[in-house]
C-alpha positions in Angstrom: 7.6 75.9 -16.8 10.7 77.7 -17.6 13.9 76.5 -19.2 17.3 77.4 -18.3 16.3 78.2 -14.2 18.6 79.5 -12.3 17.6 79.2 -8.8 14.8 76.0 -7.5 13.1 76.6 -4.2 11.8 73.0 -2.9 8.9 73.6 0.1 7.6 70.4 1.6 4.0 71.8 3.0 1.8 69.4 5.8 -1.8 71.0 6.5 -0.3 74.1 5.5 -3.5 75.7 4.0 -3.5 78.7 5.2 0.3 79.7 4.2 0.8 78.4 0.8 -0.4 81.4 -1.1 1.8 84.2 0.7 4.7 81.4 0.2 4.2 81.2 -2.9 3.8 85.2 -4.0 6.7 86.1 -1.4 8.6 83.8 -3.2 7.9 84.9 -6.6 8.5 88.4 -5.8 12.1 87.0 -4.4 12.9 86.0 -7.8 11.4 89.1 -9.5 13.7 90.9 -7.9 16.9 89.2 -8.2 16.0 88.9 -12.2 16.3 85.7 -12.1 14.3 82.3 -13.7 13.4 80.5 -11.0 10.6 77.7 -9.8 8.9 76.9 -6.7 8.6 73.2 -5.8 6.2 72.3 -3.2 5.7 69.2 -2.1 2.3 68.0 -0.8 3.2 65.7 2.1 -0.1 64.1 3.0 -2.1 66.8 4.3 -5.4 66.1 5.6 -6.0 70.0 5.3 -7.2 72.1 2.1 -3.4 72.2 1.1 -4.2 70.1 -2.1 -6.4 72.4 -2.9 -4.6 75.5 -2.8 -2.0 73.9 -4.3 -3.6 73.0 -7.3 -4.9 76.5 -7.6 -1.7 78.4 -7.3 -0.1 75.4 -9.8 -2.3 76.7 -12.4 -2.3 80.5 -11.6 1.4 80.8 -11.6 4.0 78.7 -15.1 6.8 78.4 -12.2 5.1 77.0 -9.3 4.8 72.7 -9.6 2.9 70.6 -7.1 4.4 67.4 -6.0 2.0 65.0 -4.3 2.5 62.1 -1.4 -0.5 60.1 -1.0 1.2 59.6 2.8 3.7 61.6 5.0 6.8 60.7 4.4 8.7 63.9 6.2 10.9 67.1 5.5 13.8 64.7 3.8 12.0 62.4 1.0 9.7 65.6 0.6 13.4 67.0 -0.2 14.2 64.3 -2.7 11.2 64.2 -4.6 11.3 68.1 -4.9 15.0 67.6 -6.0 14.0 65.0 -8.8 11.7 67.6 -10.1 14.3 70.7 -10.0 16.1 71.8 -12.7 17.8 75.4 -11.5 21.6 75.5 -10.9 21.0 76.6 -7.3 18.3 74.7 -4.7 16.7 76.2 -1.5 15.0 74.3 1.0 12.8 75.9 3.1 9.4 75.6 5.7 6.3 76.3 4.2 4.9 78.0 7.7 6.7 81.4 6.8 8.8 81.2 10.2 11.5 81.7 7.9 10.6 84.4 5.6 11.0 83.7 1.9 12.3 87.2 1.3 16.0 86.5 2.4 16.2 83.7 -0.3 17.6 86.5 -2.0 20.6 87.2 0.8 21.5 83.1 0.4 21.9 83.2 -3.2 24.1 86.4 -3.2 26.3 84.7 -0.6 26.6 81.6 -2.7 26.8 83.3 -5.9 29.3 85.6 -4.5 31.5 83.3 -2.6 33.8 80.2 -3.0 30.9 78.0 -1.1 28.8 75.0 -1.5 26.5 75.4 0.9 25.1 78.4 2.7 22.3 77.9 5.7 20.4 80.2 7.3 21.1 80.8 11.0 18.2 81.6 13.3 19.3 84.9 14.9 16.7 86.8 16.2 13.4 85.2 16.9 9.6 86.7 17.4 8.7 83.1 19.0 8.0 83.0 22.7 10.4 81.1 24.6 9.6 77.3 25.7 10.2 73.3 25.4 10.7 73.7 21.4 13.3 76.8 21.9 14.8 74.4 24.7 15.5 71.2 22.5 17.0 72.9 19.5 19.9 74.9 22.0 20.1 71.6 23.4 20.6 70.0 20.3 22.6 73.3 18.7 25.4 72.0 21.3 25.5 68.5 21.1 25.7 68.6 16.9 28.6 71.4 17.5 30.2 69.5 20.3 30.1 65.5 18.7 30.7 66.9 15.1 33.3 69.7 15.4 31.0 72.2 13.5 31.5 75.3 15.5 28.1 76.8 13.6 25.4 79.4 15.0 22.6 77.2 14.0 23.7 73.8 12.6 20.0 72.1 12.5 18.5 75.4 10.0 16.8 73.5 7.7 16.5 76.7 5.7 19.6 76.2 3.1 20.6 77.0 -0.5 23.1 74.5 -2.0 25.0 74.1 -5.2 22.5 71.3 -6.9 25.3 68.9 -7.1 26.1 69.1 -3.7 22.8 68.6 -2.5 22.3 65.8 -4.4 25.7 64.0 -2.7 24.4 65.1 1.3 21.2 63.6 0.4 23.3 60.4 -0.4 23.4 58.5 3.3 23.7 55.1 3.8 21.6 54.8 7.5 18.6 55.2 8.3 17.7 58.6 10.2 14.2 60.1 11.6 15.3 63.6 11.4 18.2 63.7 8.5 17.6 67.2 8.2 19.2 68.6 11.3 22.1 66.6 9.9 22.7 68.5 6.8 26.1 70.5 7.9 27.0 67.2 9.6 27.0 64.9 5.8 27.7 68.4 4.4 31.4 68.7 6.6 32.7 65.3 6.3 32.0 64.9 2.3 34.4 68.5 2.3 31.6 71.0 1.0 32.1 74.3 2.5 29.5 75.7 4.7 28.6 79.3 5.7 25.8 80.8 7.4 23.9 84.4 7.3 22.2 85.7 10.2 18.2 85.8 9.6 14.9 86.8 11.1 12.8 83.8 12.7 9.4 84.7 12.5 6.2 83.4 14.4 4.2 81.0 12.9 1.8 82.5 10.6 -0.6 79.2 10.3 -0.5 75.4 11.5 1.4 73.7 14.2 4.7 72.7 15.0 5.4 68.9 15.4 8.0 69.7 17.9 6.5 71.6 20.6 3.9 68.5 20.5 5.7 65.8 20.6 8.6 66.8 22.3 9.5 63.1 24.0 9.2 61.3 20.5 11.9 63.9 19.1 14.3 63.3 21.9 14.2 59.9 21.7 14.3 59.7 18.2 16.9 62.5 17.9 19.8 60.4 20.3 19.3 57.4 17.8 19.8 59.8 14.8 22.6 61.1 16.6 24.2 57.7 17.7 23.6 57.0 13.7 25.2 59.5 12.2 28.8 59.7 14.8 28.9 55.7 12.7 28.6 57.0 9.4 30.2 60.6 9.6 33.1 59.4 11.8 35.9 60.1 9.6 35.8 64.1 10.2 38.5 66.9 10.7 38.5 69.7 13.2 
């Protein structure tokens, strides 16, 4: 691996075989072109698929991609943590492995941050290829209920798709309750520990591979989401407008 990287792009993947390589050279290229050293993290999170395997190919095809391996799935946040552990650039981006966000505007976040008095830059969903339904549905839903409880006033406060000053990542992912889905709350711990947010407008793209979690389970999320929500107005109380 390299030394002195500059920008770290953590990618938990679940039975994502069939994206991993196109993550991997889109993101790559990304750094290619903004001259920079930087690594991809992905994190195996107990996939049942061929994703060890591919991952372990592209690991030893390519000096700045590392694997990181969960014998179980332990979901998007700890998958963030253990990527964290392992990343050593200045700058950390989190993104999906399924390519609905494309890896090519990595580049637009770290111009933003790098170009701006910010902490934290997300990427907001703007225009989407996927056909309306229950999943499009619960995140509006849950777009206005984060913006409304929380003060947030954000086009898309549940992106997971995010580049952070390392630092600052490190102190969002530093919660004391216990959550299902922590990582629609990440402009929520982000506001009330007084890291500044922005967003960019990007493309949401249609899956390329896999399945989404939400559109399956959609009563499990709800339920699950109102205790994460009831969790975090106790621990992020303290916030100003």
């Amino acid at each position: 691996m390299f030394k002195n990287i500059e920008l770290s792009v953590i990618a938990p993947a679940l039975n994502e075989e069939g994206n991993l390589e196109l993550l991997a050279k889109r993101t790559l290229n990304v750094f290619n072109k903004l001259r920079v050293k930087g690594e991809l993290i992905v994190i195996n999170d107990g996939s049942t698929d061929r994703t060890p395997d591919v991952l372990n190919s592209l690991s030893k095809k390519y000096n700045n991609i590392a694997k990181i391996t969960h014998a179980k799935n332990r979901g998007i946040v700890e998958s963030w943590k253990s990527g964290l552990k392992k990343a050593r650039g200045k700058y950390v981006v989190t993104i999906d492995s399924d390519l609905q966000y494309l890896p090519e505007d990595i580049e637009f976040l770290y111009k933003k941050i790098t170009n701006s008095n910010t902490d934290v830059v997300q990427a907001a969903r703007f225009q989407s290829e996927e056909p309306y339904g229950i999943r499009q549905i619960l995140s509006l839903a849950l777009k206005a209920v984060l913006n409304t409880i929380f003060s947030l006033k954000l086009d898309d406060p549940k992106s997971g798709f995010v580049i952070y000053k390392k630092e600052a990542f490190k102190d969002i992912l530093n919660y004391r309750n216990k959550y299902h889905y922590f990582q629609h709350l990440i402009t929520v711990a982000a506001k009330a520990k007084g890291y500044k947010i922005l967003q960019i407008n990007v493309k949401f793209a249609r899956r390329h591979s896999g399945k989404s979690f939400l559109a399956n389970f959609p009563l499990k999320f709800i339920i699950n989401a109102i205790i994460d929500l009831y969790n975090a107005k106790r621990e992020f109380k303290i916030i100003k407008k």
